[in-house]
N, C-alpha and C positions, 0 to 999 in steps of 0.2 A: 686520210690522215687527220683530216675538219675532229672527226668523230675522236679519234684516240686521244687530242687534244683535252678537248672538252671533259672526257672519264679521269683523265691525270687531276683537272685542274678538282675535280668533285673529289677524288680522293684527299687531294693533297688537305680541301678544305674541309673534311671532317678529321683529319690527323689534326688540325689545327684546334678543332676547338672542340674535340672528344674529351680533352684532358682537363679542359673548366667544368664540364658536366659532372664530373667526379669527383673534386674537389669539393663541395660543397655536400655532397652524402657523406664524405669520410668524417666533416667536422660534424656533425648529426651523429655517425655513430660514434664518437669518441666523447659527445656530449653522453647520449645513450649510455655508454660503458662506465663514463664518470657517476652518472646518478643510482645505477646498480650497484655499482660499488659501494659509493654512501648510503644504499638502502644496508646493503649486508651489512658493511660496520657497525652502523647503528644499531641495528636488530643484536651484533654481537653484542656488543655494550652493554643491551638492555638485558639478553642475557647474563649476563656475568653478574651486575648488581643482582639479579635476580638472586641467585644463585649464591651470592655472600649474606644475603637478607635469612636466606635459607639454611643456612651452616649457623648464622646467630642465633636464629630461634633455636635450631637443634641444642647446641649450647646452653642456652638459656631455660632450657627444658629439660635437661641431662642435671643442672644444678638443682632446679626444684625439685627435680626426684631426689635427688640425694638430700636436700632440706626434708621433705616427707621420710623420709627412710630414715632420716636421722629422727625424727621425732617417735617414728615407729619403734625402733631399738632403745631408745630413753625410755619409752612406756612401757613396753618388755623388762626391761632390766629393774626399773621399777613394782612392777609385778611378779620379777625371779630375782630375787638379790640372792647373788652371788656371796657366802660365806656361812660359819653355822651360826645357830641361835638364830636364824631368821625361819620365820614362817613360811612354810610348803605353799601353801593353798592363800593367796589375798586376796580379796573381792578389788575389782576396780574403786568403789568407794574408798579406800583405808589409803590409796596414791594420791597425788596430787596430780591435776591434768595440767599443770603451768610448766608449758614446754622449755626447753634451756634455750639464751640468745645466742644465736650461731653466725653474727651478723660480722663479728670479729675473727672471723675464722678465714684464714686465707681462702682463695678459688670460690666461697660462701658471700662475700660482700654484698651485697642487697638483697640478699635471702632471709626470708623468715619462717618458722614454723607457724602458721598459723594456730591461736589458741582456743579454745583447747582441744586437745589431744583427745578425741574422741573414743569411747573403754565401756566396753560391757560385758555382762558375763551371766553365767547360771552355772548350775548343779546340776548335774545328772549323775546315778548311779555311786554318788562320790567323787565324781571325778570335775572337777570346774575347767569352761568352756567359756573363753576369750575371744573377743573380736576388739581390735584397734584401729581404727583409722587415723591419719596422718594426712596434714595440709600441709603441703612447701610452696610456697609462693618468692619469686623474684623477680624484683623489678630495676630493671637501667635505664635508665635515661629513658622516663615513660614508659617503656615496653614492658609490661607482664603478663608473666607466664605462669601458671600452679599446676602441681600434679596433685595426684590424690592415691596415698596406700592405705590398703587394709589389709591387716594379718590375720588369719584365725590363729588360737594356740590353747592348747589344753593341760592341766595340770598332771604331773604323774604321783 
């Protein structure tokens, strides 16, 4: 009976202080759990700003095309006026390359064509053969962005 004594009194004293052993791992991983956590948010975060940074530029570069493309189609229309009594066939020379201010133009605000309006051309067979290039540059708040169009187009 010495003996059965003795193995009660060993159990009962590891039931006793099993449960302090373990308390002290649980706050470790709950610290653990905390700083994962704030790894991952953060990293969202940075994604996200990322990711808006990335949607402006696109913006900001959908507008310079359209500042470019607008100087392209002035230089065209310059080159094919529209009505009669105008001449068929112009040489780039006889236009003016001083693009229009497009800077007052709504959704256009800090856009500009760049000037000028780049126009060249030749003859062949009778038939006159145009190239135009186009500068749209916009800038916000520091940040600029330009595209660049070139059109071929030939006379008929």
């Amino acid at each position: 009976m010495f003996h059965n004594k003795q193995v009660i009194r060993s159990k009962s004293f590891y039931q006793l202080h099993s449960p302090n052993k373990h308390q002290g791992s649980s706050l470790v991983i709950a610290i653990f759990i905390i700083v994962v956590l704030s790894l991952l948010g953060a990293a969202l975060v940075k994604m996200m700003a990322s990711s808006q940074k990335n949607v402006a530029f696109e913006v900001l570069g959908t507008r310079a095309y359209t500042a470019a493309q607008t100087g392209v189609q002035w230089q065209l229309a310059q080159l094919f006026p529209v009505g009669l009594g105008t001449s068929p066939t112009k040489k780039c020379s006889d236009v003016g390359h001083a693009p229009p201010i497009i800077n007052n133009t709504s959704g256009l605000k800090g856009c500009a064509i760049i000037s000028p309006i780049g126009c060249s051309d030749f003859l062949h067979d009778g038939v006159r053969y145009y190239t135009v290039t186009s500068i749209g540059s916009c800038d916000i708040d520091g940040e600029v962005t330009s595209r660049i169009i070139e059109v071929e187009a030939r006379s008929l």
